[in-house]
N, C-alpha and C positions, 0 to 999 in steps of 0.2 A: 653306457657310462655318460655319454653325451646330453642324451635324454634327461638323465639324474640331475647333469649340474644345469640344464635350463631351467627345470623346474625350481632346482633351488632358485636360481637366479629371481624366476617370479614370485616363489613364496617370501624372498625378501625385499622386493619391489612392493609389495601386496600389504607387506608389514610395515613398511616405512609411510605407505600413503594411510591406514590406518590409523598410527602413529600422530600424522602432520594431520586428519582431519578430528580425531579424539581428542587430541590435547590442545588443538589452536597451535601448533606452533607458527613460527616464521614460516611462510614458504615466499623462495626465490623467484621473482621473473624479473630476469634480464638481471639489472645491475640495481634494482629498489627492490627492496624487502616493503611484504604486505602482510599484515597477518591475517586470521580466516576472520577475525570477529570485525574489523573493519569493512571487508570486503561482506560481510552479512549487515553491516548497520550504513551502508554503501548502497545497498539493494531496498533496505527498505524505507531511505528517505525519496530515492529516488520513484519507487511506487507512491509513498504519500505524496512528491509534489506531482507527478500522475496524476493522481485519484485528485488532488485542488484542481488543478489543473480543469481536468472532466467537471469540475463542479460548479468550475465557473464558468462555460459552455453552457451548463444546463443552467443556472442562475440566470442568464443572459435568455436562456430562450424562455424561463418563467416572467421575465418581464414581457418579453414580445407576447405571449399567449398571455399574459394581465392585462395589457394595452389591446388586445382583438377582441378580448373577452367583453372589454366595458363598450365596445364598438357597437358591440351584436348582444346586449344583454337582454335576458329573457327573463323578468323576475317572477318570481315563485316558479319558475320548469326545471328539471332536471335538464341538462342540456352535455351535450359534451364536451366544454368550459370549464362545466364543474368537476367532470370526469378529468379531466387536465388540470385543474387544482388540486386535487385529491392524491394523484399521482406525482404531481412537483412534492406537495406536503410529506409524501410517503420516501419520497427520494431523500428528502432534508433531514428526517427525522433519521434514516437509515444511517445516513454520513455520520450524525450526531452522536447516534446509538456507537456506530465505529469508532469513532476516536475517544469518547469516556471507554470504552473497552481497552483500546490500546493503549493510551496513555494511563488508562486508571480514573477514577472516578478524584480523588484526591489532588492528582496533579494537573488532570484536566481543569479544575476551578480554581485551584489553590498553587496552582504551581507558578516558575517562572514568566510564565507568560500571561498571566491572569490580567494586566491592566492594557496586556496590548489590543 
């Protein structure tokens, strides 16, 4: 008998977390109400300012490797300068490709933030 009603007990434990992650409702911590779709759009602003964040680390290190590159310039060699151009370019391009994806291709040029 005992057995029975813990099981019960977890199959409606099991159904309510169900419930609270299917439908978005409110879920309770502490004494503030959060619901799931904030704490998801909470998570991914905080990844994009991350990912700026990392972008302008490596923005800053394609100026230092622009500035070594003209130092030590070898014209007409393939050099490994170039090989470090190529790979900044490929990085920039990648970030660019990410955000007309996420945002959309529409909102990205047309959207709110178009003249900033």
């Amino acid at each position: 008998v005992r057995t029975s009603t813990l099981l019960k007990q977890k199959h409606r434990r099991l159904l309510r977390l169900q419930r609270l992650f299917e439908k978005e409702e409110v879920m309770s911590l502490g004494t503030s109400s959060i619901s799931i779709q904030a704490v998801k759009e909470a998570r991914k602003s905080f990844r994009l300012a991350a990912l700026d964040a990392a972008m302008v680390f490596i923005l800053l290190a394609n100026v230092i490797f622009i500035g070594l590159s003209m130092d030590n310039d070898e014209r007409g060699k393939w050099s490994v300068w170039k090989l470090f151009d190529l790979a900044f370019s490929a990085i920039f391009f990648g970030d660019l490709v990410f955000h007309m994806h996420l945002h959309g291709f529409s909102t990205f040029f047309l959207g709110p933030d178009r003249t900033a």
